[in-house]
Structure formats: structure tokens, C-alpha cells
C-alpha positions in Angstrom: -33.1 2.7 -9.0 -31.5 3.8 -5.7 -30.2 1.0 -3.7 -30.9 1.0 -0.2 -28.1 -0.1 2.3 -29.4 1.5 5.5 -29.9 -1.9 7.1 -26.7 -3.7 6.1 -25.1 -4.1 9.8 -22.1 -5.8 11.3 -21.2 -6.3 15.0 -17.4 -6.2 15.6 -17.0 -8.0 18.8 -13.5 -10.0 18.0 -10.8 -7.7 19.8 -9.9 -4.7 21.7 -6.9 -2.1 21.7 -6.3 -0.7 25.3 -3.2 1.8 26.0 -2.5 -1.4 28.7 -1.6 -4.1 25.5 0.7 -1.3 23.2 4.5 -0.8 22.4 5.6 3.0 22.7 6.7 2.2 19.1 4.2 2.0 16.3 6.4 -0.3 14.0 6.2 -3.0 16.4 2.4 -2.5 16.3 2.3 -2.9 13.1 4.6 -5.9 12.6 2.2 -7.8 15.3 -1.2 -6.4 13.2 0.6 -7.6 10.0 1.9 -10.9 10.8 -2.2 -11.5 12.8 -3.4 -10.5 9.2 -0.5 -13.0 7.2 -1.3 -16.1 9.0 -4.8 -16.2 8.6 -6.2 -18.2 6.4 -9.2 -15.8 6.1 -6.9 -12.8 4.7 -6.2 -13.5 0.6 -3.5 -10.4 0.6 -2.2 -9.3 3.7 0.0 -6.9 1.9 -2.5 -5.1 -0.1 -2.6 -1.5 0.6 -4.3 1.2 -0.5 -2.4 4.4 -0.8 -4.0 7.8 -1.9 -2.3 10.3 -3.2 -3.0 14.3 -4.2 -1.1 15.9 -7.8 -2.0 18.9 -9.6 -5.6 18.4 -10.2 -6.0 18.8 -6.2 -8.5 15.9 -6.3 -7.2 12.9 -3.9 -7.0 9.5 -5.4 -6.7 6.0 -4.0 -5.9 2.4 -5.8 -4.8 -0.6 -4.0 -0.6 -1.5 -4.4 1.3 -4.4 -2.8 3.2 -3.7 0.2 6.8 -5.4 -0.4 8.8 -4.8 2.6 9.0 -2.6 5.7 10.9 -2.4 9.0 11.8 0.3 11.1 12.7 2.5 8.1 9.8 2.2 6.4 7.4 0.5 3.9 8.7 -0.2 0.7 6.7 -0.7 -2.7 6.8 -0.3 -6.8 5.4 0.8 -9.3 5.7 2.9 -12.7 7.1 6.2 -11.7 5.3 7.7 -14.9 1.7 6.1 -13.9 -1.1 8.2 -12.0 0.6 7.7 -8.8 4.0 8.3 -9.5 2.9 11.5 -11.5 0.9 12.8 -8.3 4.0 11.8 -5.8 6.6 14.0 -8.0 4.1 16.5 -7.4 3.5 16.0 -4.1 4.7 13.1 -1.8 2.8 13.6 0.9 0.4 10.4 1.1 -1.7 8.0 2.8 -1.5 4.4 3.2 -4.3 2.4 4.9 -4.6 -1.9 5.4 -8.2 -3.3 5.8 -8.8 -6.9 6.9 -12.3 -7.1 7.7 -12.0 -10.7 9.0 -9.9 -9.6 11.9 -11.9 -6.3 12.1 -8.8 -4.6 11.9 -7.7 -1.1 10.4 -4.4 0.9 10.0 -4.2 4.1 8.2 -1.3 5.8 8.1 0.3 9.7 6.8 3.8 9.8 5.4 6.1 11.1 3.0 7.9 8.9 -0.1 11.5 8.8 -1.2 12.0 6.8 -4.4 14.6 4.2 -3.3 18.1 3.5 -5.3 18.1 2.6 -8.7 19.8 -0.4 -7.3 17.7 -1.8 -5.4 14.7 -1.4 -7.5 17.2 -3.9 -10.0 17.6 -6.7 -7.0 13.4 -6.4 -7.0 12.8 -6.0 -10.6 14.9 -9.2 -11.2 13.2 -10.8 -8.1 10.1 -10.8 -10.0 8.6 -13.5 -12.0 9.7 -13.4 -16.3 6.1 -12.9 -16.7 5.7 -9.8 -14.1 8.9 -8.8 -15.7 7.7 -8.6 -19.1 4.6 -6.9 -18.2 6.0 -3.7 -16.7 8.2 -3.2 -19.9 5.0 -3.8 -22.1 2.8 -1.6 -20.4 3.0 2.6 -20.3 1.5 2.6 -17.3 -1.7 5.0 -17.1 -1.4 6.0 -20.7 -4.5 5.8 -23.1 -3.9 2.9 -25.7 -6.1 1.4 -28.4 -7.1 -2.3 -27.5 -6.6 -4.8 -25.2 -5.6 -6.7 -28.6 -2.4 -3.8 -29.0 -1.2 -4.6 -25.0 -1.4 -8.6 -25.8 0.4 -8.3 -29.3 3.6 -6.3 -27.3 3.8 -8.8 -24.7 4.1 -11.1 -27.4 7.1 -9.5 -29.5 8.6 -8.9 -25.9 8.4 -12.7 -25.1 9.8 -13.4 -28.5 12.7 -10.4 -28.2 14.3 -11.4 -24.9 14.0 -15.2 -25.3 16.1 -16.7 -23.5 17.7 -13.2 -22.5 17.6 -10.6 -19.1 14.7 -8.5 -19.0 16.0 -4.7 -18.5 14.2 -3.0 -15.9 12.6 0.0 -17.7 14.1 3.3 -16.7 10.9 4.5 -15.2 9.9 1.8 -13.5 11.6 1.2 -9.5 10.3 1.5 -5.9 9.3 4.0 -3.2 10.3 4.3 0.7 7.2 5.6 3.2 8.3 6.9 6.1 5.2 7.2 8.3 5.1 10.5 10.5 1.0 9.4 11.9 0.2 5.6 12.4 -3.9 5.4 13.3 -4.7 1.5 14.8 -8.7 0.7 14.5 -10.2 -1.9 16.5 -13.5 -2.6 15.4 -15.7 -3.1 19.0 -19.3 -3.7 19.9 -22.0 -0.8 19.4 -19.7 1.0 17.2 -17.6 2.6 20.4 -14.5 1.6 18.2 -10.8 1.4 19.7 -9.1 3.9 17.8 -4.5 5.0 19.2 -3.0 7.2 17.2 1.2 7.4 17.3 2.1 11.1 16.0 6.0 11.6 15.5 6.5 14.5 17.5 10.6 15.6 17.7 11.8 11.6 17.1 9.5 10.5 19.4 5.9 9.0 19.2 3.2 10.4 21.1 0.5 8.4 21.4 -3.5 9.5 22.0 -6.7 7.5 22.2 -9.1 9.2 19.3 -12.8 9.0 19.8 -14.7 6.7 17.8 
């Protein structure tokens, strides 16, 4: 049976973006937006991000990823680079990245490159991490097929029982990502749908900045 969602409706009446209240530089935008979204108590994740990507099939594809640092260089996060994602940005890594928090009614969406980051510091993270976090990413292949949940369980297992008491290496394919935003789209969800929508475009290393209809 078809479900019916025609009357699911939301009024976003809790803020507004006018060309008045921004910086010229998007970063700082962002920083305010972010740390808004990291002190309230109604936002579980600020750093959650979704990030879609485009490989050789053509088709785009987006998962959620945890944002892990950023400043005026970029956004920083990790992952396996043999997964779905890291496949599609060797192929291509053009992207986009977009945060959600519905509670503040608040959207950023952004288009970028990626740069894998030094093996060096993906080490400082890697060993940052929680043991258990640690031994994960060494007992899972990322995105490959395997047999049973029982076969992912029973390698964590002999990994927790090999480096007892011992470092964890960081798997060789394993590491982090710099974006380097070249678009920055700030949505401000307002009354009767007439959202508040600035986009900051990098135009010759500086940010132009346009108000987008809704």
C-alpha cells in the first residue's frame, strides 16, 4: 500500500539569514552555525555529515560520516580508503557535504574537492581513537561482501586476543580526507516556505556571495 505524506507539514518560524547579519567569509559562518548546532541539547550529533559522492558507475551516492575537524583550511574526516567512498573519491573527488539539524531549522550544503591528508596525521587520529574503534577498523574490509555477522564478531575477537596488551597498527588503507569547499549554500528555514537561502561561491580567492531564491 502507498503511503500518503501529502499532509505531513512543518512551519519554520525560528530564524532568519539577512545579507545585514553575515561575514564576507563563509568559514566563520559556519563556525557560528556549528557551534549554534553543538550546544544544543536538542542536536544528538552536530558533526554528522552527509557527504555524497560520484565513481565509475556515474550514479551519486550519499551516507552519513563524522565531521572531525575544520578551520579555515578545511573539514577534515576518515574513513577506509578502500570502502565505497574512498573507491568513488580516487575516481573522482569532487563531492558534496551537507549538515541537517532540523531542531534549529538549519541547513548547510556545501561542493568541494578532497585531498587525503598525511599518513601522519591520520596516525595522531587513528591512535586518538578509542581500543575498541581501533580494533574495529582493522577487523572490518570496509564495503566488502563477507559471510555472517558471526565471521566479523569472531575477527574482532582474535584481534582483541592478538594485540593484548599491545599498539593497534593503523591499517595501511585506513587515514583521513581534507575538503576544501569551493560553494558554501546557508538554509534558513522561514515561514510559508519563502526560505533564506546565501550562497558564498569562491571566485579568484575571494567569496562572492548571492541570495538564491527559495
Amino acid at each position: 500500500m502507498q503511503k500518503d505524506l501529502k499532509d505531513y507539514r512543518k512551519s519554520y518560524e525560528k530564524g532568519k539569514l539577512l545579507e545585514t547579519d553575515i561575514p564576507t567569509d563563509p568559514y566563520e559562518l559556519f563556525r557560528s552555525w556549528f557551534k549554534l548546532a553543538d550546544e544544543s541539547s536538542a542536536v544528538e550529533e552536530a558533526n554528522a555529515m552527509s557527504i555524497a559522492t560520484v565513481g565509475k558507475d556515474n550514479f551519486p551516492k550519499t551516507r552519513v560520516v563524522l565531521l572531525k575537524s575544520f578551520g579555515s583550511k578545511g573539514l577534515t574526516f576518515f574513513t577506509n580508503y578502500s570502502s565505497g567512498k574512498g573507491k568513488d573519491l580516487a575516481e573522482n573527488p569532487k563531492c558534496c557535504i551537507s549538515f541537517f539539524w532540523p531542531s534549529l531549522e538549519k541547513q548547510i550544503i556545501m561542493q568541494g574537492e578532497v585531498n587525503r591528508i598525511s599518513q601522519e596525521e591520520s596516525e595522531r587520529y587513528f591512535h586518538s581513537r578509542p581500543r575498541g574503534s581501533q580494533l574495529g577498523a582493522v577487523a572490518s574490509n570496509q564495503s566488502a561482501t563477507i559471510p555472517s555477522r558471526e565471521y566479523l564478531e569472531d575477527r574482532l575477537a582474535k584481534l582483541e586476543e592478538e594485540y593484548q596488551d599491545k599498539e593497534i597498527p593503523k591499517p595501511a588503507d585506513w587515514g583521513g580526507y581534507l575538503f576544501k569547499p569551493i560553494k558554501f549554500e546557508f538554509w534558513q528555514g522561514r515561514a510559508n516556505r519563502l526560505h533564506d537561502r546565501m550562497l558564498f561561491s569562491l571566485e579568484q580567492n575571494n567569496w562572492k556571495i548571492k541570495r538564491l531564491a527559495p
